[in-house]
N, C-alpha and C positions, 0 to 999 in steps of 0.2 A: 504494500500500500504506500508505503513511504516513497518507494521508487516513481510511481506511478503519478505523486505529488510532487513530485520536482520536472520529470517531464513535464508537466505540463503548467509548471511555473516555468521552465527553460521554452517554449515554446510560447508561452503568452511573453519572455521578455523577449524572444528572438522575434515574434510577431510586430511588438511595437516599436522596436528598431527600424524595424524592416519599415515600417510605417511612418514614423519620423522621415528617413531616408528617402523616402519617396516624394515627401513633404518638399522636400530641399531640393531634391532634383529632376523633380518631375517639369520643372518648368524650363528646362536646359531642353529636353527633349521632346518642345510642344505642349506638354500641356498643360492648361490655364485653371486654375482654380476658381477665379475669382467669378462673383456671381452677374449675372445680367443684371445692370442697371436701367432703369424704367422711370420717370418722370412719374409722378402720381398729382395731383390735384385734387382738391376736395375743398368743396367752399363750406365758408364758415359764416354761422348768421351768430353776430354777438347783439348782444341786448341788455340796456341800461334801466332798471329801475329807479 
């Protein structure tokens, strides 16, 4: 059981390494994280008592 718990603690940190990594350099190689930006508008009715 003990064993079986470190695999897969070695395995979740090799995962977010790997995650990280990809983070960094995913943009050298095309591709774009960042989100689609969109103008939004909404009007606003204020009112003074």
């Amino acid at each position: 059981m003990g064993k079986l718990f470190k695999l897969l603690i070695f395995l979740a940190i090799i995962g977010f390494i790997g995650l990280v990594g990809y983070a960094y350099v995913g943009p050298f190689f095309g591709v774009d994280f960042s989100p689609e930006q969109t103008e939004t508008r909404q009007p606003v009715t204020l009112t003074a008592d």
